[in-house]
Backbone as CSV, one residue per row, in Angstrom:
resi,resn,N_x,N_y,N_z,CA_x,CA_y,CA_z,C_x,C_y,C_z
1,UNK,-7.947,-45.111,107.629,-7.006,-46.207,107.782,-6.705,-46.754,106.390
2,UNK,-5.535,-46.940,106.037,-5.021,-47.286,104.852,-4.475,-49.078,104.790
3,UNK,-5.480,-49.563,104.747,-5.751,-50.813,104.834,-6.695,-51.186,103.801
4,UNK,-6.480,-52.211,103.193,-7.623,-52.939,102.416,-7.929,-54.021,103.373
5,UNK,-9.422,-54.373,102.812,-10.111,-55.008,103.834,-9.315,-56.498,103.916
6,UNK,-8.566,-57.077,102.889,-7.716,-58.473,102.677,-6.783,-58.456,103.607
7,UNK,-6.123,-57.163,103.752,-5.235,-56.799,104.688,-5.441,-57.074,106.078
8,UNK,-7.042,-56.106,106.687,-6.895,-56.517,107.734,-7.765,-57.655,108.320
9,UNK,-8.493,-58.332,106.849,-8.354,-59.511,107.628,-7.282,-60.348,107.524
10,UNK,-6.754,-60.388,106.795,-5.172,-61.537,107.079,-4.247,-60.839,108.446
11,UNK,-4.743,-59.827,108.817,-4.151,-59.202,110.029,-4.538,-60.235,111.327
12,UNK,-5.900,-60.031,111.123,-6.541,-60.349,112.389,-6.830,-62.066,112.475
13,UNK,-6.839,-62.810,111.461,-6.543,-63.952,111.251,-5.319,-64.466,111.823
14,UNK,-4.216,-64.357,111.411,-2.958,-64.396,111.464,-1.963,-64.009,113.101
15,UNK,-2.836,-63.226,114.022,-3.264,-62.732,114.970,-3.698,-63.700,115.492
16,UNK,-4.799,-63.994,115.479,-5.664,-64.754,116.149,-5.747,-66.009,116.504
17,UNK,-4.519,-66.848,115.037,-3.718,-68.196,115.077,-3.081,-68.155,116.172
18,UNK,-2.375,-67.339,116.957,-1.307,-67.275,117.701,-2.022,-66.988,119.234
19,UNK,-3.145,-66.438,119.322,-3.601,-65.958,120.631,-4.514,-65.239,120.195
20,UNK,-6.101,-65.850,120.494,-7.150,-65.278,120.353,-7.749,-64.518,121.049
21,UNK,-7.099,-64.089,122.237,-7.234,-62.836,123.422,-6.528,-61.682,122.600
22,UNK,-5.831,-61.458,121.581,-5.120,-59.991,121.579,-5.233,-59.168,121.357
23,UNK,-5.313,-57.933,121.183,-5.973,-56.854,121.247,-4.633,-56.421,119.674
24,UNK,-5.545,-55.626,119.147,-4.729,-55.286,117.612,-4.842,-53.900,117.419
25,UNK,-3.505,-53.340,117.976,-3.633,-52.130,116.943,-2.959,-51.675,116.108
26,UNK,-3.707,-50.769,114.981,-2.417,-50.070,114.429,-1.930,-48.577,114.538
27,UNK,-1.020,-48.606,114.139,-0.275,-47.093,114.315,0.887,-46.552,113.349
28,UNK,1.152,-45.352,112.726,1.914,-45.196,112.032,1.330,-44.694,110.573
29,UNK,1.702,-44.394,110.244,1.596,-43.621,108.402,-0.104,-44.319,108.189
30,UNK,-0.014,-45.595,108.391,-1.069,-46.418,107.462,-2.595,-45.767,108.291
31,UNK,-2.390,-45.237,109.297,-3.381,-44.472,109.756,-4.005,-43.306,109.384
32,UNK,-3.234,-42.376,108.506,-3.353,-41.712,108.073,-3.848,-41.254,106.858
33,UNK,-5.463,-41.301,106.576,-5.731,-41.433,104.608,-5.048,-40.698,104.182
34,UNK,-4.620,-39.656,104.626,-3.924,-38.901,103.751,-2.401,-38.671,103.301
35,UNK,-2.101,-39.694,103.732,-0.556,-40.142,103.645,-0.348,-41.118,102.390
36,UNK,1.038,-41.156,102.201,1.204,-42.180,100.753,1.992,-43.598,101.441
37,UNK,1.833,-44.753,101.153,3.315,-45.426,101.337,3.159,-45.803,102.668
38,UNK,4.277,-46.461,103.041,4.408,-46.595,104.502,4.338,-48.022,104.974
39,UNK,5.091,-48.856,105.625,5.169,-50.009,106.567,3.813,-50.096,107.070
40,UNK,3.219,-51.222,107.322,2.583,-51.738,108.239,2.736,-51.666,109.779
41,UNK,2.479,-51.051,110.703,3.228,-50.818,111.436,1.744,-51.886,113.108
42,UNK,2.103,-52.777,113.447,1.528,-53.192,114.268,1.366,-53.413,116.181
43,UNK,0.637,-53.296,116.921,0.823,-53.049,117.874,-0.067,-54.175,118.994
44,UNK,0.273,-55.057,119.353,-0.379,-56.108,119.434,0.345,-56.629,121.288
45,UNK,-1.607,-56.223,121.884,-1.356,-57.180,123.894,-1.592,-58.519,123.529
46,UNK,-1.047,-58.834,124.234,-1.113,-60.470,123.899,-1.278,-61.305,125.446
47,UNK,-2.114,-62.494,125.377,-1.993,-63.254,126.945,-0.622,-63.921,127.042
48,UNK,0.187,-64.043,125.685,1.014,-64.954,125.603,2.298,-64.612,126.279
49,UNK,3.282,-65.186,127.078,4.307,-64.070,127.798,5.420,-64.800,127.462
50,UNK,5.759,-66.193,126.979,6.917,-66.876,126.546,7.174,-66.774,124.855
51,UNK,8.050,-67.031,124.159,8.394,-67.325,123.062,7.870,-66.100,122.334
52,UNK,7.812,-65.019,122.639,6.995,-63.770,121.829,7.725,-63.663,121.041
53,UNK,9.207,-63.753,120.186,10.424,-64.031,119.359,9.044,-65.247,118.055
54,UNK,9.134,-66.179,118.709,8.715,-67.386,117.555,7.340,-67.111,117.269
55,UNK,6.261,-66.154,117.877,5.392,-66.005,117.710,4.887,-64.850,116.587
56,UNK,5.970,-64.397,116.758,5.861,-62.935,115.827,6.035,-63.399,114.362
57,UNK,7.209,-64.502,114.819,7.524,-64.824,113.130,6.810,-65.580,112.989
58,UNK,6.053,-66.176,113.421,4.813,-67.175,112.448,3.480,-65.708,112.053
59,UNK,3.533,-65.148,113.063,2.738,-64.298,112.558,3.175,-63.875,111.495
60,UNK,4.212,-63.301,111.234,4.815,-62.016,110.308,4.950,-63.275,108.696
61,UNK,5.449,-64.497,108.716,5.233,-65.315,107.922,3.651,-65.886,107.398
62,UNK,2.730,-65.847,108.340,1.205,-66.121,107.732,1.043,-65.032,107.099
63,UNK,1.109,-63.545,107.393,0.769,-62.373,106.938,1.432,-62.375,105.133
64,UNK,2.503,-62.655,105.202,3.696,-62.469,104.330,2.725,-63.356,102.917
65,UNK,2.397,-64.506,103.478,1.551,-65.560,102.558,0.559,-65.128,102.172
66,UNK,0.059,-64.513,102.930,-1.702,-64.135,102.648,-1.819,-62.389,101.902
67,UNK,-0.479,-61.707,101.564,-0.943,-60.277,101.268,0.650,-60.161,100.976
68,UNK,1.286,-61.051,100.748,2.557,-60.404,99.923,3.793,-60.352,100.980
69,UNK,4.708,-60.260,99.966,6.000,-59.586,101.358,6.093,-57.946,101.189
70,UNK,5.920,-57.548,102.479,5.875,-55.970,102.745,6.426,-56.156,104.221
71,UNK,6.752,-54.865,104.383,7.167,-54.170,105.478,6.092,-54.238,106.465
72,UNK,6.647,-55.029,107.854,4.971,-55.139,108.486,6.404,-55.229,110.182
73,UNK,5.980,-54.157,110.322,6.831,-54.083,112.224,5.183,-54.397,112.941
74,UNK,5.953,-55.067,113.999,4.993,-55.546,115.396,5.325,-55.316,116.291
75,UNK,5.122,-54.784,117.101,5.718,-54.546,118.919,4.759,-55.631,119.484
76,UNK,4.884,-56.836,119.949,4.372,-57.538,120.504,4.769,-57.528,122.043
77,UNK,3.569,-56.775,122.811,3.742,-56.972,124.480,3.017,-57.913,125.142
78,UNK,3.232,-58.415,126.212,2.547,-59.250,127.215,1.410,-58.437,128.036
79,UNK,0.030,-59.136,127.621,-0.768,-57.812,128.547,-0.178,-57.518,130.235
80,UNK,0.467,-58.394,130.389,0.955,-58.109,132.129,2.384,-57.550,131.923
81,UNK,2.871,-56.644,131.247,3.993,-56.371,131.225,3.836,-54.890,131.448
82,UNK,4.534,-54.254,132.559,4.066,-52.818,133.067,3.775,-51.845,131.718
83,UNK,4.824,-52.095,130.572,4.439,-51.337,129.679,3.594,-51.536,128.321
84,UNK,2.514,-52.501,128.771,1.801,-53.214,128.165,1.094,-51.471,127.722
85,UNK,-0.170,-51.496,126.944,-1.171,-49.994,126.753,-0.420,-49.046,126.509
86,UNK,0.442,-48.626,127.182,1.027,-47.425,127.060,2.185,-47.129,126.354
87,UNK,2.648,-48.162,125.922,4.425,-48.169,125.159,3.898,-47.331,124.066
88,UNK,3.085,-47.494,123.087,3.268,-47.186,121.380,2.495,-45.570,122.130
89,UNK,1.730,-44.914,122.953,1.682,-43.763,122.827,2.225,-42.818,123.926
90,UNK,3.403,-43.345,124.097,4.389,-42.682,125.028,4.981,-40.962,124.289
91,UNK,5.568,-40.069,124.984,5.146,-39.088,125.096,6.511,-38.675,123.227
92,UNK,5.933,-38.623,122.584,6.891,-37.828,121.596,6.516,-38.738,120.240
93,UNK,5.312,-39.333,120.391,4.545,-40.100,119.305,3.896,-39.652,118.893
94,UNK,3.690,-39.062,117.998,2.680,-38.123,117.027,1.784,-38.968,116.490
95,UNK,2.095,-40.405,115.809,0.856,-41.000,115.208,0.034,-41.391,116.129
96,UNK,-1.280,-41.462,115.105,-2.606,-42.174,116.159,-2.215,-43.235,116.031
97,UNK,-3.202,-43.996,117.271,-3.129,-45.111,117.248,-4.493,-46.094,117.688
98,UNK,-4.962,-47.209,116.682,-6.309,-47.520,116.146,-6.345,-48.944,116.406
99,UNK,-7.268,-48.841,116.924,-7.573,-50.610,117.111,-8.310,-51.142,115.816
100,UNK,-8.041,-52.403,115.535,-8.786,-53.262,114.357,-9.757,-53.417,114.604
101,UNK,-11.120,-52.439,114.615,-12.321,-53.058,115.043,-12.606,-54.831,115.333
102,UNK,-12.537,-53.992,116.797,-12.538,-55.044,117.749,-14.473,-55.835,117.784
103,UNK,-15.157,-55.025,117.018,-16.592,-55.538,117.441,-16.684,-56.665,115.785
104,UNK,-15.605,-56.450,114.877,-15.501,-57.305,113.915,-15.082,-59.117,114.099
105,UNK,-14.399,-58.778,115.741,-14.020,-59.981,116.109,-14.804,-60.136,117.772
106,UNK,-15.842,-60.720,117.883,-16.505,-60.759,118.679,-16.330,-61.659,119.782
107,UNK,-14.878,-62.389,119.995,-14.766,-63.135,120.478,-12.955,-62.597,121.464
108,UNK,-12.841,-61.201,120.525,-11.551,-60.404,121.181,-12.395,-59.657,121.274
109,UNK,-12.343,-58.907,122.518,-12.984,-58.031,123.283,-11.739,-56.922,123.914
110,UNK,-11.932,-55.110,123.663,-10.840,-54.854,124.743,-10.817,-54.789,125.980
111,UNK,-10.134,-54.824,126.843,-9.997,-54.549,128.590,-10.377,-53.590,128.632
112,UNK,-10.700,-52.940,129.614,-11.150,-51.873,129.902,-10.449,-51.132,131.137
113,UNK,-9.592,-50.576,131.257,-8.389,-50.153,132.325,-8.978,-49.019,133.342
């Protein structure tokens, strides 16, 4: 994972301001050590099901403060939204896709489906 550790904690911080139930993953290039470059690419269940628009941008603005302005996409879903889990590895997605060690935040736990 091509993350510095500042990174993902201002990830999971920044995250966690907004809804301390969410489950964090990532996906895309930055998964890859052996890749160069690349967006931030984020993938984030959330309990939250209104205002997911104003939520993203406070997220995407704490992040921005704490580690720079970069390229940082979020798919923010509602865990009750049918395509909650399954959207980011739907069928023609080649990248992995990695949760933010979840035992680092002991107080986000994942579901278990």
């Amino acid at each position: 994972m091509r993350l510095t550790e500042k990174e993902k904690t201002a990830i999971r911080e920044s995250i966690r301001e907004e809804d301390s139930t969410a489950e964090i993953f990532l996906l895309g290039s930055r998964v890859d050590d052996t890749r160069r470059g690349g967006d931030i690419d984020l993938y984030i269940e959330t309990g939250l099901d209104e205002n997911l628009l104003k939520h993203k941008a406070r997220i995407l603005s704490r992040l921005w403060e704490q580690i720079g302005a970069q390229r940082i996409d979020i798919i923010l879903k509602p865990r009750n939204s049918p395509h909650a889990r399954h959207s980011p590895r739907g069928e023609g997605h080649r990248d992995p896709l990695v949760m933010l060690e979840p035992a680092a935040m002991p107080h986000i736990q994942p579901t278990r489906h």
